[in-house]
C-alpha positions as CSV (number, residue, x, y, z in Angstrom):
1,X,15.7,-18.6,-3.5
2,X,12.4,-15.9,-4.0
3,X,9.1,-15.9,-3.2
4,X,7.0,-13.7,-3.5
5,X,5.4,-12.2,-0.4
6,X,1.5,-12.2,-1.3
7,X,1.4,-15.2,-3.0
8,X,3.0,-16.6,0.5
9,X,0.8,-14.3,2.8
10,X,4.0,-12.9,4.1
11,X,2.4,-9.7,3.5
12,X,-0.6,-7.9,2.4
13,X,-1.1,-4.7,0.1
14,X,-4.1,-2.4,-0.1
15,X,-4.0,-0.8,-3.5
16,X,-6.9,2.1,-4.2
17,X,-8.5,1.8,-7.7
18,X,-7.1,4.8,-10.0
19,X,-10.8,5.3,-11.8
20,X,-13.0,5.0,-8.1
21,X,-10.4,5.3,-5.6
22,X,-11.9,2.3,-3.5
23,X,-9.2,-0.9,-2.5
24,X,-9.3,-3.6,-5.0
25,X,-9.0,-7.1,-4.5
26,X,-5.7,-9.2,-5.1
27,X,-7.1,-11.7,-7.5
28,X,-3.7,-13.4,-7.4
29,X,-1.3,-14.5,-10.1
30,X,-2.0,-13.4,-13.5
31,X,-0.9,-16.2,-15.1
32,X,-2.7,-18.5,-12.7
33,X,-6.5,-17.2,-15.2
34,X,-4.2,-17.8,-18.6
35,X,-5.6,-22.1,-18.3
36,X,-7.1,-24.5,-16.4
37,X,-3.6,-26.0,-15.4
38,X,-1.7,-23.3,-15.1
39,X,-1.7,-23.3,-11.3
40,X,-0.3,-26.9,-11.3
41,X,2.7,-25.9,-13.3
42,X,6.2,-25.1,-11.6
43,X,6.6,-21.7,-10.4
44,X,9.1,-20.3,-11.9
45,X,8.3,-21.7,-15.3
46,X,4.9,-20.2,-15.6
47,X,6.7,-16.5,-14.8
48,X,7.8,-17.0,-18.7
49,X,4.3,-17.2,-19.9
50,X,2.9,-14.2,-17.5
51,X,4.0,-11.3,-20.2
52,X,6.9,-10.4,-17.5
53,X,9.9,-11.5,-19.6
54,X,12.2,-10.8,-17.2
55,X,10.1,-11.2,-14.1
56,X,13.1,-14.4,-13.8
57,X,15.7,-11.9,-13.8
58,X,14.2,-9.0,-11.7
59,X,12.3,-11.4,-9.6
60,X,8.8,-10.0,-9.5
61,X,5.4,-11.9,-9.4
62,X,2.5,-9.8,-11.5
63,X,-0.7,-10.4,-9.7
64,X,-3.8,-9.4,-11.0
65,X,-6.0,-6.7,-8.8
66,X,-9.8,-6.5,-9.2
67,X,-12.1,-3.2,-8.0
68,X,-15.2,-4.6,-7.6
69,X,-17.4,-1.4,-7.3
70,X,-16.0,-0.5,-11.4
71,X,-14.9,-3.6,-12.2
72,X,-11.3,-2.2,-13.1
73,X,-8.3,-4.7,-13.4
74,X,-4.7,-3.9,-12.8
75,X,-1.7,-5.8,-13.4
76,X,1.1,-5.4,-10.9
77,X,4.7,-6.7,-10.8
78,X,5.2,-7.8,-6.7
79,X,8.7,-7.6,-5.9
80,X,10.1,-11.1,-4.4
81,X,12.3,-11.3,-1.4
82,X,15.0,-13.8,-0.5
């Protein structure tokens, strides 16, 4: 089985914005903003619907990073661990 490690506080990243340089936030799951129900939907089925086709197969979770100081957003495909 994977998890991902931010989604499970195993770990933490800081992550600089590339247009202001200053650390975003981790918003969380993309897919968790795509509906109101989203978050009560099975894990592994909503990683279908996040644009990551073969986040099943490569076993990444995208989350979704905010800079609040330019209000840049970033996409970015956390690798899981066993």
């Amino acid at each position: 089985m994977y998890a991902c490690p931010l989604c499970n506080g195993l770990k933490s990243i800081n992550l600089n914005c590339p247009n202001c340089q200053q650390v975003m936030d981790n918003q969380g799951r993309t897919v968790d903003f795509m509906g109101d129900y989203i978050p009560y939907l099975e894990y592994e089925g909503t990683k279908l619907i996040d644009g990551e086709l073969n986040s099943t197969q490569d076993h990444t979770c995208l989350h979704l990073f905010y800079c609040t100081s330019c209000n840049q957003q970033l996409n970015v495909p956390i690798q899981e661990i066993r």
